[in-house]
N, C-alpha and C positions, 0 to 999 in steps of 0.2 A: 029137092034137087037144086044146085048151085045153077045161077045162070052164066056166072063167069066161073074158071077156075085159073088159078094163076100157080106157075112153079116158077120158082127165083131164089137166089142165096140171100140170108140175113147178112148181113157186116157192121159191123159199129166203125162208127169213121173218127177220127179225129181228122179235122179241114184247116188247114191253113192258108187262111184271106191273104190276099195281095200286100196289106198293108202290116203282113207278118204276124195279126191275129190270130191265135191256135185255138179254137173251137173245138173241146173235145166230146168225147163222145155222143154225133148222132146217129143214129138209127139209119142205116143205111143199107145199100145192096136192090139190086132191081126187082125183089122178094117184093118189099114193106112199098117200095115207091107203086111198082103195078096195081097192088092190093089199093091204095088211095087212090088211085087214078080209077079202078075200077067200081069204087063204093060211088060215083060220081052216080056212074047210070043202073048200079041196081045195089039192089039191098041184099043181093046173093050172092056171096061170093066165098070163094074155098081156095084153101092157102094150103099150097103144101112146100113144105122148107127144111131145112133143119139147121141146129143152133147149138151151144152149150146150154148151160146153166144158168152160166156165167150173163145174163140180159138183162139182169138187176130191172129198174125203172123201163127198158123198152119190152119188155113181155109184157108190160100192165097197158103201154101204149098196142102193141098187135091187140092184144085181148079186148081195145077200147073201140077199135075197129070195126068189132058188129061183125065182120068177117067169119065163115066156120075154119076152121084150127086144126079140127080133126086131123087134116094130114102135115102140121107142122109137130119134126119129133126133136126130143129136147132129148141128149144126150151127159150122162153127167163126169163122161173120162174125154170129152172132148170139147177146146173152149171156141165160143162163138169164135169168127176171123172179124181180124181188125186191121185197119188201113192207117194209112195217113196221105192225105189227099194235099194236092197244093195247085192254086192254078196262077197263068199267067195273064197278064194287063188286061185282056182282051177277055176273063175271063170263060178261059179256056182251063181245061184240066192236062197240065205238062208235067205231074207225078203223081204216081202212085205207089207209094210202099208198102207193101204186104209185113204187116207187125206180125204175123199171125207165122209160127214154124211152115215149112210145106208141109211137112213128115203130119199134121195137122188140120190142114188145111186137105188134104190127100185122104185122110184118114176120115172126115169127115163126109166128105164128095161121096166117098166108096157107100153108107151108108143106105141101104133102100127104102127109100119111100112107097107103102104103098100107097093105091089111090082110093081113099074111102069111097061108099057106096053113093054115098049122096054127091058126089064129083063126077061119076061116070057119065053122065050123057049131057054137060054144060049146052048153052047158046055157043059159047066164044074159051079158048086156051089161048094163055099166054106162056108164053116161055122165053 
């Protein structure tokens, strides 16, 4: 049984720094970030998400995770979403571009997750 279970969207970001730097593709979405923030206090934790194919090198990072998976579904007619993030002086976040079609993005969401057996009675859900 997970002690945590975590549900949140994957996104792969491309960031661009203040000083006009374009850092592309990290691993982002409040999915991947909870999942690390929750490996902190247990060694149990269940990810459920969904994604494309398309995660090249960040599927090997989730998978590296330690995390159970089980509820992250990997879809191969629809591509992970991708951003493009930008922040201001104060590093603040003052954009956010959805690269990703809505028709896509929409198409994705509708998807259901279910919730495997070993996720049902957690300590703590995030969402």
């Amino acid at each position: 049984m997970a002690d945590y279970v975590i549900y949140g969207k994957i996104i792969i970001d491309d960031v661009r720094l203040i000083d006009g730097t374009l850092v592309r593709s990290v691993l982002g979405g409040g999915g991947p970030q909870a999942v690390f923030g929750a490996r902190l206090w247990s060694d149990s934790v269940g990810f459920l998400s969904r994604s494309g194919t398309d995660m090249g090198e960040h599927a090997d990072v989730l998978r590296s995770l330690g995390a159970d998976l089980a509820g992250w579904k990997v879809y191969e007619d629809i591509p992970t979403p991708r951003t493009l993030m930008q922040y201001d002086e104060n590093q603040y976040r003052k954009d956010n571009f959805m690269l990703t079609s809505m028709d896509d993005w929409s198409r994705l969401l509708a998807q259901e997750i279910a919730l495997p057996e070993a996720d049902q009675q957690p300590r703590g859900i995030h969402l």
